[in-house]
C-alpha atoms as one frame of an Amber mdcrd trajectory, in Angstrom:
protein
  52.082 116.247 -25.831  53.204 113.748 -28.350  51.822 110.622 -28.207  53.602
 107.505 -28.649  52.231 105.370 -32.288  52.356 101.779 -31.010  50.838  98.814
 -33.268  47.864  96.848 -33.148  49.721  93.735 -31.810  52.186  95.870 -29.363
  48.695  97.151 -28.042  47.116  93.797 -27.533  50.296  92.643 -25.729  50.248
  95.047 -23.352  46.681  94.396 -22.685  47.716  91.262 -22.146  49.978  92.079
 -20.090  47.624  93.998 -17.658  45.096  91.574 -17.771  47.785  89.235 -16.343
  48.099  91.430 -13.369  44.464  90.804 -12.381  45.112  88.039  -9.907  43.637
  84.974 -10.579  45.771  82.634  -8.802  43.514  82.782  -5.350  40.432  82.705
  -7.562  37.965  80.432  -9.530  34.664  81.531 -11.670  31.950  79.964 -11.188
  29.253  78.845 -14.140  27.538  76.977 -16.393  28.791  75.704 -19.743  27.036
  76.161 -22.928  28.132  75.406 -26.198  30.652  73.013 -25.465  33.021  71.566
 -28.504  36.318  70.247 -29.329  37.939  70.932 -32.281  39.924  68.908 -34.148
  40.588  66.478 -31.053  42.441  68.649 -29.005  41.392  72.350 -28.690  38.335
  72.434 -26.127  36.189  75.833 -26.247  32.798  76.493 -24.218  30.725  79.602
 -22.796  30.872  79.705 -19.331  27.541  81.486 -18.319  26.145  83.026 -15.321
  22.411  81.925 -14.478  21.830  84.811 -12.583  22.942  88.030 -14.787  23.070
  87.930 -19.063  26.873  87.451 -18.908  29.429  84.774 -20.069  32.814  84.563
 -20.994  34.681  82.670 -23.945  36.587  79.860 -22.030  39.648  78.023 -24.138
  42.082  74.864 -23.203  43.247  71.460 -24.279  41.680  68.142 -24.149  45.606
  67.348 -22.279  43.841  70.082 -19.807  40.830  68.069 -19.907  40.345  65.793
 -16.417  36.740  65.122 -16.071  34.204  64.549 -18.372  32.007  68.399 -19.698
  29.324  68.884 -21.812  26.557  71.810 -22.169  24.674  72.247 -18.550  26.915
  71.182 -16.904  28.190  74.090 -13.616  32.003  74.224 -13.276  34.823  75.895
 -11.695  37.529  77.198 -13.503  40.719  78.868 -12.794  43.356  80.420 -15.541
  43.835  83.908 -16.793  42.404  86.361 -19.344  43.781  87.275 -22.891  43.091
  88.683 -25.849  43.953  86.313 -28.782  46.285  88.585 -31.627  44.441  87.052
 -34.650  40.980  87.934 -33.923  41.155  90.392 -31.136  38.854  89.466 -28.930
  38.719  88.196 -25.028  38.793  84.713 -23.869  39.683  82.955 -20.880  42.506
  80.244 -20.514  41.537  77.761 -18.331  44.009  75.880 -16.540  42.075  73.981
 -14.230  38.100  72.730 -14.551  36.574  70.954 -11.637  32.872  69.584 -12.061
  30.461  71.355  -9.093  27.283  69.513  -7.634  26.151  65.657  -8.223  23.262
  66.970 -11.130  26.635  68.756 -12.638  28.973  65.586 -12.743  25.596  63.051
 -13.277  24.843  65.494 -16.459  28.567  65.088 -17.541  28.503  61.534 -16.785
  25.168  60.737 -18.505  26.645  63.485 -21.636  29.853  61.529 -22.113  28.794
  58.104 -21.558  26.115  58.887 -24.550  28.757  59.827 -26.435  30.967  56.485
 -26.061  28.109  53.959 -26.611  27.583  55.460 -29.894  30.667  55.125 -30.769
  31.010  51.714 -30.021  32.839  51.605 -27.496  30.175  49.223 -24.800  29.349
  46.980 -28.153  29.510  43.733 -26.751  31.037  42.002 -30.520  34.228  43.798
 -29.582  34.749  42.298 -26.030  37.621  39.626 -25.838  37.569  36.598 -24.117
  39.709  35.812 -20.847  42.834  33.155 -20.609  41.443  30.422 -18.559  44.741
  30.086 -17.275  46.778  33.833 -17.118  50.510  33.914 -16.286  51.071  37.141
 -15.810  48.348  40.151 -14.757  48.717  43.761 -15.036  47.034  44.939 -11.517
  46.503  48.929 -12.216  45.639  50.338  -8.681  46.832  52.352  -5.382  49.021
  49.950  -3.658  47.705  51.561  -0.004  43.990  51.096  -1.167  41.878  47.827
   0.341  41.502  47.236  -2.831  44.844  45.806  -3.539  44.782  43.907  -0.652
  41.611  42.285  -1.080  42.763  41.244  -4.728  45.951  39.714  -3.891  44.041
  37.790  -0.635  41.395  36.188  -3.119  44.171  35.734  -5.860  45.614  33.323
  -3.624  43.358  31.874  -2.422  41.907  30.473  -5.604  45.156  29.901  -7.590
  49.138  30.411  -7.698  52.037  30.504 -10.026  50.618  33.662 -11.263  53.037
  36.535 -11.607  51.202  40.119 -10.388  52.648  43.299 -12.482  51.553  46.081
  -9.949  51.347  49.590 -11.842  50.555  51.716  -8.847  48.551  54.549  -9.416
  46.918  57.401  -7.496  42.909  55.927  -8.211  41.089  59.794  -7.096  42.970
  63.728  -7.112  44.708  65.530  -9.490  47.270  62.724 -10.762  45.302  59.834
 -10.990  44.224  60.468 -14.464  47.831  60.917 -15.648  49.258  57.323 -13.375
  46.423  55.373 -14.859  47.212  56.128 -18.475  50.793  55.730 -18.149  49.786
  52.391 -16.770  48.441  51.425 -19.780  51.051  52.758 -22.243  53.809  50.645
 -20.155  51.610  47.791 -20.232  51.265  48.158 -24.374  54.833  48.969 -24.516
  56.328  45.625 -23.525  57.135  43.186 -25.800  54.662  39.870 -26.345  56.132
  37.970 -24.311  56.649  39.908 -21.252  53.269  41.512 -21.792  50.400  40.389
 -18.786  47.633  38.108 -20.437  45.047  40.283 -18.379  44.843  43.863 -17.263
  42.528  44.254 -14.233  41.710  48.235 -13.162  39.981  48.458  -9.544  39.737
  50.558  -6.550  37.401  51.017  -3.353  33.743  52.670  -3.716  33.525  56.214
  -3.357  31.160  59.199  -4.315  30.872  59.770  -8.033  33.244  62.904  -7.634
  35.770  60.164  -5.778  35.474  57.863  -9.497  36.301  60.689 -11.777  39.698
  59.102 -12.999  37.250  56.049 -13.857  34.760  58.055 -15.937  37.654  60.085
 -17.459  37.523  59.695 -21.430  40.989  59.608 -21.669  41.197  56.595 -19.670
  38.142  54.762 -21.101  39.370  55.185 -24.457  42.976  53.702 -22.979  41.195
  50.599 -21.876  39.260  50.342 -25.077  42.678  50.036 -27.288  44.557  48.252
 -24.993  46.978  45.514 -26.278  45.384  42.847 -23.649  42.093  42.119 -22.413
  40.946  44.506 -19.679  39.356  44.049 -16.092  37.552  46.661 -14.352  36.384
  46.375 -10.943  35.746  49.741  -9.279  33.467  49.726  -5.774  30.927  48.214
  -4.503  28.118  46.404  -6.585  26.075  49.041  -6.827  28.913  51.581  -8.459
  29.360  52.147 -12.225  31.827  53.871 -13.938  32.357  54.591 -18.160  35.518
  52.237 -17.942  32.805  49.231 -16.813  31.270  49.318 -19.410  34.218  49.587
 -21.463  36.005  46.784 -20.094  36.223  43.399 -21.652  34.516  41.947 -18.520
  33.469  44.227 -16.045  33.243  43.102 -12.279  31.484  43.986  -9.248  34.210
  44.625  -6.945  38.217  44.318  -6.390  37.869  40.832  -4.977  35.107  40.059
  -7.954  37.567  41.054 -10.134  40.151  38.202  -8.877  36.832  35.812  -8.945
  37.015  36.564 -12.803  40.635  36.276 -13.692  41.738  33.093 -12.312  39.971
  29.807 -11.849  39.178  28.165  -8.300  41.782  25.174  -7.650  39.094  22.889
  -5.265  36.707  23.607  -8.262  39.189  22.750 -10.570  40.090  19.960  -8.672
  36.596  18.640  -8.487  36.462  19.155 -12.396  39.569  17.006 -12.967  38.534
  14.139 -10.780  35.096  13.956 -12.370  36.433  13.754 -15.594  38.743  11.113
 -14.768  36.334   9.024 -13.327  34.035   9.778 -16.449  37.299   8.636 -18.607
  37.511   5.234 -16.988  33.950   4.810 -16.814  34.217   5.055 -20.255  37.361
   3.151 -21.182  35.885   0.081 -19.220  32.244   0.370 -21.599  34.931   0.215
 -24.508  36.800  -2.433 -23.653  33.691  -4.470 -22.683  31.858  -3.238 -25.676
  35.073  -4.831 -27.841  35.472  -7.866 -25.438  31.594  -8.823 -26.895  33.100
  -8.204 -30.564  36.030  -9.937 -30.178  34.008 -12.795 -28.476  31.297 -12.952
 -31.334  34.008 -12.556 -34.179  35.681 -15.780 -32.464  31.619 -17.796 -32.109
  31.573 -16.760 -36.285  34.825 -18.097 -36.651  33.976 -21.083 -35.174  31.201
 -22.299 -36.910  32.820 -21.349 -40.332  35.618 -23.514 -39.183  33.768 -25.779
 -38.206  31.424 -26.074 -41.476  34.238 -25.606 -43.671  35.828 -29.323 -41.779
  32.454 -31.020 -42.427  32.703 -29.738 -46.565  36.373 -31.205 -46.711  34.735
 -34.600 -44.853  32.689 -35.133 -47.876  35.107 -33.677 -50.169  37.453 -36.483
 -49.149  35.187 -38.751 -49.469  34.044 -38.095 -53.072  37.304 -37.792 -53.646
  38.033 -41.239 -52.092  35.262 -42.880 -54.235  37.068 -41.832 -57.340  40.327
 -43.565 -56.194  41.871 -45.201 -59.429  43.452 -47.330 -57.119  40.332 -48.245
 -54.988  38.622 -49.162 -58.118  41.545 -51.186 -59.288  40.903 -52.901 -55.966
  37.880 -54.504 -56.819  39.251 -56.339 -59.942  38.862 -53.574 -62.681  42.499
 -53.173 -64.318  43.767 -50.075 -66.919  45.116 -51.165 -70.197  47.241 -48.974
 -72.142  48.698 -48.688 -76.101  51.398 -46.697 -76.576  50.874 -44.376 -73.414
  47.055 -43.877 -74.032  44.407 -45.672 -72.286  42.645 -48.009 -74.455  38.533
 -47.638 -73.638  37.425 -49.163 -77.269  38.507 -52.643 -78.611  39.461 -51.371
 -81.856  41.563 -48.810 -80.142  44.293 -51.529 -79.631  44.513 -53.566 -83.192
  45.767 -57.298 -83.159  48.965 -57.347 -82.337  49.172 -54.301 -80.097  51.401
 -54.561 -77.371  49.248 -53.324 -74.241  50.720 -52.524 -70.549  48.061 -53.336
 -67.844  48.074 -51.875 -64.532  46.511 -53.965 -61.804  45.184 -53.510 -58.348
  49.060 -55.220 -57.478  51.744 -54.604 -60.360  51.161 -54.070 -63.626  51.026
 -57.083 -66.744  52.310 -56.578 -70.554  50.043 -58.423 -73.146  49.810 -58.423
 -76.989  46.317 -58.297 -78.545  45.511 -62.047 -80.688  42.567 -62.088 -82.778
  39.216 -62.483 -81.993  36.458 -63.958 -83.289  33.733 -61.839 -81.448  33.539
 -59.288 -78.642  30.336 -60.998 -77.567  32.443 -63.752 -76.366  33.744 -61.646
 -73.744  31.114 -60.778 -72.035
C-alpha cells in the first residue's frame, strides 16, 4: 500500500483540523495560571495548571481578549480551542474567553494588577487635576436604568443648574461593559475643545467585586488615566474600591457623592456671596471713614499754615509800611535830586547845581548858592 508523502505543514493543518473537531464550544477548563506575561503589549501567554495532577497546558490570546485583570495564582476558566502553532510545532490553547473563579482568585488579580498601576504612576497624587468650580458641560459615563443615574441627576439639581449632562450610556457589569465604557471615553476625547465636557464623572451602584470588574479592568483605568478632561469616579457604596478610584482625578464615595464633588451648592453659594458683600461694605465704609479723618486733618494743617502764613504778611506789610518813601516824606524829610541821582553828600551837588526836590506834597526846583559852612545848617 502506497502511502501518501504529505508535508510538515499539510500535517500540522490537518491536526489542526481534528483538534478543531474536539468540541469545545459546551466546555470550559478549569485552572490555575502560572507564568503569566504579555509580550510586547498585546500578545498574552500563561500556563494554565491543574492543582490536583502534574499537568498544564500552554494558553495564548490578546490583551483585546483580555476583560478582567490575571496574574500568576490566580484560578480561571477558559474556553477556546486547541492548535498546534506551524513555526514551532508545538500545542497551545487559544483562549477566547477568561472569566476569574472564586473571591481569593479575583482579590489576587485585583491586589496583582493594582500593584502593577501604582508603580507605574498611575495613583501619584502630582498628576491629579483640579476640578472647574463652575463646569458647563459633564460627561456622565453610566447605565441609564441603574439608581445610579438617577440619584446623580436628583442631587445635580438640587445643588445647581444651567449645567448641560452628556450621558454616554454604558452597560456598568457583563460581557460589554468593558467595551461601552472605553468607547465612552474615546467619544469624549474625540470632540473638539469646545464641545468637550469640563468633567467626566464614571459611577454605578455597589455590587460584589465580580459585579465591578469593568471598574478594575486595566483597559479602562488606563482610559481614565489619559483622558482629555478631568475624571470622576464614584462606584458603590463607601466602603467599595475599585483600580479606576484610585485612578481618578478625585475619587468619590458614591453616585450622589460624585454630584456633591462636581458642582457647588447654590444656598452655600448664596451664603458665600452675601457674606462677602456685607464684608465689602463693611469695608468700603472703614475706607471712606479712614479718608474722611485724612481729608479732615489735611484741611486742620491747611488751616493753620493759612493762617500763619496771614500773620507773616501782617508784619511783612508793616515793615514794609515803615519804609514808605512817602510816609517818611510825611514827616518833613524831602529827596533832592542832580541830574536824576539822589544827592546824599553836599559836595555831590556843586554851586550852581540845579536840584529837583520831592516833597511830602509836590515837588520844588532849587539851584545850589554858596556856602560858607555846612555847620551852619545844622
Amino acid at each position: 500500500m502506497t502511502k501518501a508523502v504529505v508535508s510538515v505543514a499539510d500535517y500540522l493543518s490537518l491536526i489542526n483540523h481534528a483538534l478543531r473537531t474536539i468540541p469545545s464550544e459546551g466546555a470550559v477548563i478549569e485552572g490555575e495560571i502560572v507564568d503569566f506575561k504579555i509580550s510586547q503589549g498585546k500578545w498574552v501567554m500563561f500556563d494554565l495548571k491543574d492543582e490536583k495532577a502534574e499537568a498544564k497546558i500552554c494558553c495564548f490570546m490578546t490583551t483585546f481578549q483580555l476583560n478582567v485583570p490575571l496574574a500568576s495564582g490566580a484560578r480561571v476558566h477558559v474556553s477556546g480551542y486547541p492548535k498546534v502553532a506551524e513555526k514551532w510545532g508545538k500545542l497551545s490553547f487559544n483562549v477566547q474567553t477568561v472569566e476569574l473563579v472564586g473571591e481569593g482568585a479575583l482579590g489576587k488579580a485585583y491586589a496583582a494588577l493594582k500593584a502593577k498601576l501604582a508603580d507605574e504612576g498611575l495613583f501619584d497624587a502630582a498628576r491629579k487635576r483640579p476640578m472647574p468650580r463652575f463646569p458647563r458641560r459633564i460627561g456622565l459615563i453610566t447605565s441609564g436604568e441603574a439608581a445610579a443615574y438617577g440619584d446623580f441627576l436628583r442631587i445635580l439639581g438640587n445643588r445647581w443648574s444651567g449645567v448641560t449632562v452628556l450621558h454616554a450610556p454604558v452597560h456598568v457589569q457583563g460581557q460589554y461593559a468593558v467595551g461601552e465604557i472605553l468607547a465612552a471615553f474615546a467619544q469624549f476625547d474625540a470632540m473638539a475643545l469646545d464641545e468637550r465636557p469640563d468633567v467626566i464623572v464614571l459611577t454605578r451602584g455597589g455590587g460584589a467585586l465580580e459585579d465591578l470588574h469593568a471598574f478594575n479592568d486595566e483597559a479602562v483605568a488606563r482610559a481614565v488615566f489619559r483622558s482629555r478632561v478631568p475624571v470622576v469616579v464614584g462606584v458603590g457604596h463607601e466602603r467599595d474600591e475599585s483600580l479606576c478610584d484610585f485612578v481618578a482625578d478625585v475619587r468619590a464615595s458614591t453616585p450622589s457623592n460624585a454630584a456633591e464633588r462636581v458642582v457647588p451648592d447654590r444656598r452655600e453659594m448664596l451664603r458665600t456671596l452675601a457674606y462677602a458683600a456685607e464684608r465689602m461694605a463693611s469695608r468700603l465704609e472703614h475706607d471712606l471713614a479712614r479718608r474722611a479723618s485724612i481729608v479732615e486733618r489735611t484741611v486742620s494743617v491747611f488751616d493753620r499754615i493759612v493762617a500763619q502764613t496771614l500773620r507773616r504778611v501782617n508784619e511783612l506789610e508793616r515793615v514794609l509800611a515803615g519804609l514808605d518813601p512817602a510816609r517818611v516824606l510825611s514827616r518833613g524829610y524831602a529827596i533832592v535830586r542832580s541830574g536824576g541821582r539822589i544827592v546824599k553828600r553836599s559836595f555831590d551837588a556843586p554851586s550852581g547845581s540845579v536840584l529837583a526836590i520831592a516833597l511830602a506834597q509836590g515837588t520844588l526846583d532849587a539851584v545850589v548858592t554858596p556856602c560858607a559852612s555846612q555847620d551852619k545848617l545844622l
